[in-house]
Each structure stands twice: as structure tokens, then as C-alpha cells.
C-alpha positions as CSV (number, residue, x, y, z in Angstrom):
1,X,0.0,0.0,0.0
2,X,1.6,3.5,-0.9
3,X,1.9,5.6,2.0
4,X,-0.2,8.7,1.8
5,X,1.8,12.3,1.0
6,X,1.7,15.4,3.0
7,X,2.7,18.6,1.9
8,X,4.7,20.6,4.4
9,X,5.1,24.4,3.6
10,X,8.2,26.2,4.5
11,X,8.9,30.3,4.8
12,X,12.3,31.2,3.4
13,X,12.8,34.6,5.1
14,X,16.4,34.7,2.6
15,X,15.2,33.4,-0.8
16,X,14.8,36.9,-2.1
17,X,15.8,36.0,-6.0
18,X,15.9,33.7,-8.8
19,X,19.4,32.2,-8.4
20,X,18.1,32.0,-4.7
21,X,15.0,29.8,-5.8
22,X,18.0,28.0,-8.7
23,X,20.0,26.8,-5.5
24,X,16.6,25.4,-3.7
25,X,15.3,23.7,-6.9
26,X,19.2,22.0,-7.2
27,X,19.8,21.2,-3.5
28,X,15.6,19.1,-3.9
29,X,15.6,18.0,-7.4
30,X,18.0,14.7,-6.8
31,X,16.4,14.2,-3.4
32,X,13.6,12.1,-1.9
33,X,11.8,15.3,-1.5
34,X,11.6,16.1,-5.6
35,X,8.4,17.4,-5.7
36,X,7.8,20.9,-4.8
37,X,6.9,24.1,-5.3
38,X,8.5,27.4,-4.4
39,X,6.8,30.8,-4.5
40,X,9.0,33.5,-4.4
41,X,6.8,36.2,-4.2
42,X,5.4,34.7,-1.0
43,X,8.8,33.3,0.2
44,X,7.4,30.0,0.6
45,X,8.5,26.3,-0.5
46,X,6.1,23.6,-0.3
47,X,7.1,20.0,-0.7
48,X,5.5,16.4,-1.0
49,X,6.4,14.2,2.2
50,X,5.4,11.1,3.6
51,X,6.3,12.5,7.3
52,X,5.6,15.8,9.3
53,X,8.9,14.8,10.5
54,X,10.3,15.0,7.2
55,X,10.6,19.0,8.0
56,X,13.6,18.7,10.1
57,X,15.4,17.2,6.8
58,X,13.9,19.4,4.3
59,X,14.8,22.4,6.9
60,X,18.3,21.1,7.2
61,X,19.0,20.1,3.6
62,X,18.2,23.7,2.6
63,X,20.4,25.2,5.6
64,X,23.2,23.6,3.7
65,X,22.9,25.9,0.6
66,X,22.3,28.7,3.1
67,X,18.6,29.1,3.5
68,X,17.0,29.3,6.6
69,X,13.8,27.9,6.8
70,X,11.1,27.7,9.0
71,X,7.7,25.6,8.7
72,X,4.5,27.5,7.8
73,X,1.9,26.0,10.3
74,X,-1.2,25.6,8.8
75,X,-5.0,26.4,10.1
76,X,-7.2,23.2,10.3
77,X,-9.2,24.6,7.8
78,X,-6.2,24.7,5.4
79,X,-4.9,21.1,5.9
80,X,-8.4,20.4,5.1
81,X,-9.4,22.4,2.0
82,X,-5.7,22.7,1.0
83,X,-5.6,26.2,1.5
């Protein structure tokens, strides 16, 4: 049985460009966490997961390229209606 995803939304308070959002896409693209989306208007970066604790690897694989990240709690209301 395939485990259900989660998506776990992340504000990147330092992501301020495109070659910022170019270093995110390279440092996810070859990982287990290769689908995503980043908004750089809105600072975000929200990526398929399997585990909520998945955000402590995601958070620490973009601290590598220099980003600091911090996870976007969502509103019950949001989880729910994906909003």
C-alpha cells in the first residue's frame, strides 16, 4: 500500500531571488523530496512528504545551501481544504 503524501510548507525569510529559488530547486531536485513548489513572491517552499517529520530534513537540507527555513503551520481549515 503506498503511503499517503503530506505537503509541508516552509517560509524562506532569505530566498529573495531567482538564483536563490535555482540553488533550492538543485539542492531538492535529486532528493527524496523532488516534488515541490516554491513561491518566491510569497517566500514560501512547499514540498511532498510522507512524514511531518520529514521538515527537520527538508529544513536542514536547505540550511546547507544557506537558506533558513522555517515551517508554515497551517489552520485546520487549510490542511483540510488545502488552502
Amino acid at each position: 500500500m503506498e503511503k499517503k503524501k503530506i505537503k509541508i510548507q516552509l517560509h524562506v525569510e532569505n530566498m529573495n531571488c531567482e538564483g536563490c529559488s535555482n540553488k533550492i530547486i538543485a539542492q531538492l531536485e535529486d532528493s527524496p523530496y523532488s516534488h515541490f513548489n516554491i513561491d518566491l513572491a510569497r517566500k514560501t517552499v512547499t514540498v511532498d512528504a510522507f512524514e511531518a517529520d520529514d521538515v527537520k530534513n527538508i529544513i536542514a537540507m536547505l540550511d546547507e545551501v544557506g537558506f533558513l527555513a522555517k515551517e508554515v503551520k497551517q489552520s485546520v481549515f487549510g490542511k483540510l481544504f488545502g488552502k
